[in-house]
Backbone as XML, in Angstrom:
<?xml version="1.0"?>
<chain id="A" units="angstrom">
  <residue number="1" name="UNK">
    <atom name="N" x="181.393" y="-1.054" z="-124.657"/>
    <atom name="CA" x="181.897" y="-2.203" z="-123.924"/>
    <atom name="C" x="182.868" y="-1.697" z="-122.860"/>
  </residue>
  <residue number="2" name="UNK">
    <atom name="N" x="182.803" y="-1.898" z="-121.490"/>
    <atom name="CA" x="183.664" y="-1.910" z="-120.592"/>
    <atom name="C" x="185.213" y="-1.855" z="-121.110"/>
  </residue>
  <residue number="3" name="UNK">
    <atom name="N" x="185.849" y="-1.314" z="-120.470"/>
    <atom name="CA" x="187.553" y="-1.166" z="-120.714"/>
    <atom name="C" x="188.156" y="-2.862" z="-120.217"/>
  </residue>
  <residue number="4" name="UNK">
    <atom name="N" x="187.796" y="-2.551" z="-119.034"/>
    <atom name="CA" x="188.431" y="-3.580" z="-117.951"/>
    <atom name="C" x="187.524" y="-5.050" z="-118.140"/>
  </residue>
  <residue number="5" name="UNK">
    <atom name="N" x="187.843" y="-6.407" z="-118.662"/>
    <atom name="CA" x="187.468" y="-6.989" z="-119.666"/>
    <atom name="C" x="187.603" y="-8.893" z="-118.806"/>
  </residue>
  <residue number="6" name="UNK">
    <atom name="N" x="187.020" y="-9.237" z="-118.585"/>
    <atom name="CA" x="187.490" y="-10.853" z="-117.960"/>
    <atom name="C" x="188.168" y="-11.598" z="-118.993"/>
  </residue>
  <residue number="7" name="UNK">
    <atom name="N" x="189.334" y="-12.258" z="-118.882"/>
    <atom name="CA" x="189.878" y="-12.472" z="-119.235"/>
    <atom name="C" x="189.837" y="-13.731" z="-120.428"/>
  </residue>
  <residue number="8" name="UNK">
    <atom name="N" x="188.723" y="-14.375" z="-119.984"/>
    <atom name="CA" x="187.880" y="-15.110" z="-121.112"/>
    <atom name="C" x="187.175" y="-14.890" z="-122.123"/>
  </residue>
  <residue number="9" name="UNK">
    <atom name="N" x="186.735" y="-13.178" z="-121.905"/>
    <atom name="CA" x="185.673" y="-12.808" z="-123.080"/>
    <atom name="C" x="187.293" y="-12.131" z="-123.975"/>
  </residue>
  <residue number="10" name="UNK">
    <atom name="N" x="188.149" y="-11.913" z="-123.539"/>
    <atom name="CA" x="189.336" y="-10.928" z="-124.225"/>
    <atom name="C" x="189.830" y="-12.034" z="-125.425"/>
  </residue>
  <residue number="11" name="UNK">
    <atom name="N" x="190.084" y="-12.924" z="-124.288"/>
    <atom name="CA" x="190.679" y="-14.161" z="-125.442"/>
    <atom name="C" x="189.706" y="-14.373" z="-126.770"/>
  </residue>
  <residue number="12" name="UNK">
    <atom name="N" x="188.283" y="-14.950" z="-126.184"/>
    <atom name="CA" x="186.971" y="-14.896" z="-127.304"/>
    <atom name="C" x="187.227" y="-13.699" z="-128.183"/>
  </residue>
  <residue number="13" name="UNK">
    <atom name="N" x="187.332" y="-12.350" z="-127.720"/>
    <atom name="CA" x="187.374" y="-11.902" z="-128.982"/>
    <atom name="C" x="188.753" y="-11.818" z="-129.577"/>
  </residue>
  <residue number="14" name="UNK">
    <atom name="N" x="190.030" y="-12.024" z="-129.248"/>
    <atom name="CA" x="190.925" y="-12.138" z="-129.572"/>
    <atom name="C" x="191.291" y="-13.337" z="-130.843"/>
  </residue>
  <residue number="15" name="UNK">
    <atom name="N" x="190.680" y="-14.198" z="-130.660"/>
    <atom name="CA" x="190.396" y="-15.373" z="-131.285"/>
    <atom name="C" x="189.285" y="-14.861" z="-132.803"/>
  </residue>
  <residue number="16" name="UNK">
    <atom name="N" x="187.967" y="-13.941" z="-132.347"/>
    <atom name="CA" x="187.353" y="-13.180" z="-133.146"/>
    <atom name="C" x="187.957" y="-13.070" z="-134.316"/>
  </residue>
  <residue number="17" name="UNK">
    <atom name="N" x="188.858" y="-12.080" z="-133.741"/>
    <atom name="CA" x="189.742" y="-11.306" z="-134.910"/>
    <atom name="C" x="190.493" y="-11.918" z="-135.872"/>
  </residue>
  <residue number="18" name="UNK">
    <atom name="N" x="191.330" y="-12.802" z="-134.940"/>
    <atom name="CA" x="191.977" y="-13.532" z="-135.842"/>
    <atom name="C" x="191.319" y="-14.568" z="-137.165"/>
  </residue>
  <residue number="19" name="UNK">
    <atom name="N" x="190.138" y="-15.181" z="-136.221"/>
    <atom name="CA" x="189.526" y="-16.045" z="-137.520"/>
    <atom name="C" x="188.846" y="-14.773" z="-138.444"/>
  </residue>
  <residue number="20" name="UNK">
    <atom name="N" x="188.853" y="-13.935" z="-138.883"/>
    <atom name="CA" x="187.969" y="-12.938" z="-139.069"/>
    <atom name="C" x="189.355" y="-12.353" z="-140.872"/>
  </residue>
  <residue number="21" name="UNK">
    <atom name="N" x="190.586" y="-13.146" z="-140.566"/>
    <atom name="CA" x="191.372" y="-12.646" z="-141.240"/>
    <atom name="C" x="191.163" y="-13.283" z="-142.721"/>
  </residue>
  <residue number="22" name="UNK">
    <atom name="N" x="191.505" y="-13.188" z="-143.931"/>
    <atom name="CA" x="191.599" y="-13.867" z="-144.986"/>
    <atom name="C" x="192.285" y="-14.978" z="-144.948"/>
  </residue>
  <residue number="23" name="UNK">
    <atom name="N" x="191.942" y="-16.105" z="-146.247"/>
    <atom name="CA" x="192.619" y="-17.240" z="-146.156"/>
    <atom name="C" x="194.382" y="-16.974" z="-146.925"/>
  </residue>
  <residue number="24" name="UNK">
    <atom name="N" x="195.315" y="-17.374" z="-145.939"/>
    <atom name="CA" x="196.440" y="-16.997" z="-146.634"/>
    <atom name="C" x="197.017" y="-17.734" z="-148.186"/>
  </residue>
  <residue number="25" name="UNK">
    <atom name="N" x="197.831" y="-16.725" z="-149.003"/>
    <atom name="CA" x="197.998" y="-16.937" z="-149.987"/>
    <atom name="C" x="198.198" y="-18.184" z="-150.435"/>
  </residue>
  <residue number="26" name="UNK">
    <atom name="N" x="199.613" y="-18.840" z="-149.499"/>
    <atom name="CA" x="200.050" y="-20.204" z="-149.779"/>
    <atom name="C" x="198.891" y="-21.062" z="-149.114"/>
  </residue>
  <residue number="27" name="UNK">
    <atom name="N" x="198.116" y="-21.091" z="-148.678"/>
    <atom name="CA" x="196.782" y="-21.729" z="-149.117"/>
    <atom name="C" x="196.197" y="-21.758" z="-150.197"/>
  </residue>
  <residue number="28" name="UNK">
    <atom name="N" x="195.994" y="-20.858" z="-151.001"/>
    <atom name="CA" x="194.985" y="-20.662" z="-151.812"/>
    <atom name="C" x="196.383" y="-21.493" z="-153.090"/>
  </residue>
  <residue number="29" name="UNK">
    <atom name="N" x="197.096" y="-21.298" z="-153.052"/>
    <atom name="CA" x="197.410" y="-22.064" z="-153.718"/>
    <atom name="C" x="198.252" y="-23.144" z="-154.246"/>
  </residue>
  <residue number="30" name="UNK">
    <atom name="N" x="198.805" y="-23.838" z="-152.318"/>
    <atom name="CA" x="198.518" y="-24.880" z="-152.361"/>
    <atom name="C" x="197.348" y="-26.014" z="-152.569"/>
  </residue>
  <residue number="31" name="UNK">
    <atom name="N" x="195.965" y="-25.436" z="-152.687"/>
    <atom name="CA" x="194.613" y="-26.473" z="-152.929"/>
    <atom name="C" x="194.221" y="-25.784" z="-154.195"/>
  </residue>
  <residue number="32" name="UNK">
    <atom name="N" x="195.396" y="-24.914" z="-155.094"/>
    <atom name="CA" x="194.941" y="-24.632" z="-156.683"/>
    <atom name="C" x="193.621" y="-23.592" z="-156.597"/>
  </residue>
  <residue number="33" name="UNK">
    <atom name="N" x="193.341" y="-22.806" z="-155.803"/>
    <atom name="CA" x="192.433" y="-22.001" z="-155.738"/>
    <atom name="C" x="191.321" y="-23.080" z="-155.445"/>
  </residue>
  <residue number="34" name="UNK">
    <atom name="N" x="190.939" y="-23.805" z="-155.004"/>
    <atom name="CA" x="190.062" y="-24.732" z="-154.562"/>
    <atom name="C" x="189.053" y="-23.795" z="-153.082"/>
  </residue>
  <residue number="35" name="UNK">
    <atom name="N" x="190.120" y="-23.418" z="-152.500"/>
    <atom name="CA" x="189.955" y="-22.833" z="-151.162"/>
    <atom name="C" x="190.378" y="-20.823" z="-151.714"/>
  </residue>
  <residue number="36" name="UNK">
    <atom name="N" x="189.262" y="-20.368" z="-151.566"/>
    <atom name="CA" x="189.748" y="-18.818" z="-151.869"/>
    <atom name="C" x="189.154" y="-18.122" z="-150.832"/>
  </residue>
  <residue number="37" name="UNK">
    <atom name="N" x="188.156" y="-18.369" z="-150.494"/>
    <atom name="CA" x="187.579" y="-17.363" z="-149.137"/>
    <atom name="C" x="187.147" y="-18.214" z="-148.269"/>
  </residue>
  <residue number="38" name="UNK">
    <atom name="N" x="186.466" y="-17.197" z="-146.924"/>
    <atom name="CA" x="185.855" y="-18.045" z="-146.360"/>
    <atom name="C" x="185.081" y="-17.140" z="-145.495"/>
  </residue>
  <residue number="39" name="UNK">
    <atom name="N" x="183.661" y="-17.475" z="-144.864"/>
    <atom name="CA" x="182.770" y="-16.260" z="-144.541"/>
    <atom name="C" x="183.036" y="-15.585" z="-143.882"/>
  </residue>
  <residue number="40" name="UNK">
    <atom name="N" x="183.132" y="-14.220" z="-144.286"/>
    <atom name="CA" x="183.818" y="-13.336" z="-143.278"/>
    <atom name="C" x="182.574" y="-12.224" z="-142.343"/>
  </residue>
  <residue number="41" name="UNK">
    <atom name="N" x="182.762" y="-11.632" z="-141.215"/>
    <atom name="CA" x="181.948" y="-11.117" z="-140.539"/>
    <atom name="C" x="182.466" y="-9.742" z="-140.424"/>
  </residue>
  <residue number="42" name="UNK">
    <atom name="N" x="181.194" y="-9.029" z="-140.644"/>
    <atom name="CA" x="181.303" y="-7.581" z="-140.100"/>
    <atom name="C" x="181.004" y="-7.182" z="-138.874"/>
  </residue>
  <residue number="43" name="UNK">
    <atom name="N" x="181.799" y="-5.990" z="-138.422"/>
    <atom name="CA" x="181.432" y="-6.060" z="-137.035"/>
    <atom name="C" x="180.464" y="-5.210" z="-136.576"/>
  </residue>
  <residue number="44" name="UNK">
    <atom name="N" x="179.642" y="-4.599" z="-137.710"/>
    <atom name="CA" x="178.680" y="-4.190" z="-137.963"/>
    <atom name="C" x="177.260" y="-4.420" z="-138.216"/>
  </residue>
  <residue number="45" name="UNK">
    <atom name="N" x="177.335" y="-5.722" z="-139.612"/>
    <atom name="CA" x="176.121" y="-6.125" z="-139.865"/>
    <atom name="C" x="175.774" y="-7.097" z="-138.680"/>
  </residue>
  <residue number="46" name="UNK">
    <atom name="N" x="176.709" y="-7.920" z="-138.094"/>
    <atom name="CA" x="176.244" y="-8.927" z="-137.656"/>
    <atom name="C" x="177.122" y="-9.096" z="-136.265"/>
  </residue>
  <residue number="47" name="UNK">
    <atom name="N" x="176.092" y="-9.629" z="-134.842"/>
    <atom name="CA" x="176.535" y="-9.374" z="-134.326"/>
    <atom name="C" x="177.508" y="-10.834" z="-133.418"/>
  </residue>
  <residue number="48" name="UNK">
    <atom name="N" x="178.315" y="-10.904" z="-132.629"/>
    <atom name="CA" x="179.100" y="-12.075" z="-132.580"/>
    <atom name="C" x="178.544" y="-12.410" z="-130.830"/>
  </residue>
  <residue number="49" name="UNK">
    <atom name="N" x="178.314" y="-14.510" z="-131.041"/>
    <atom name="CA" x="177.727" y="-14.956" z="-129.334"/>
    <atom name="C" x="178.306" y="-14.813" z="-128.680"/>
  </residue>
  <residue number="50" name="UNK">
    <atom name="N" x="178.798" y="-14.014" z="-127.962"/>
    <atom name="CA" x="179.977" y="-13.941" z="-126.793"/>
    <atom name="C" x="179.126" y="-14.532" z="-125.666"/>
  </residue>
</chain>
């Protein structure tokens, strides 16, 4: 991927990453473990619509 990046696809993947993180603790149990994961992506197997 190019270095030098438009500034819309940076954000997109910036945004990537972040949803890409685990669900935080005081989530999981504020909803009593109701909520424990959520699908996470590799940046490997699968590839993301930019």
């Amino acid at each position: 991927m190019a270095h030098f990046k438009p500034l819309g696809k940076k954000l997109r993947l910036a945004a990537a990453v972040r949803s890409n993180e685990q669900v935080p603790i005081w989530v999981i149990s504020k909803t009593l473990g109701k909520v424990r994961r959520k699908p996470r992506r590799n940046w490997r197997r699968s590839r993301m619509q930019l």
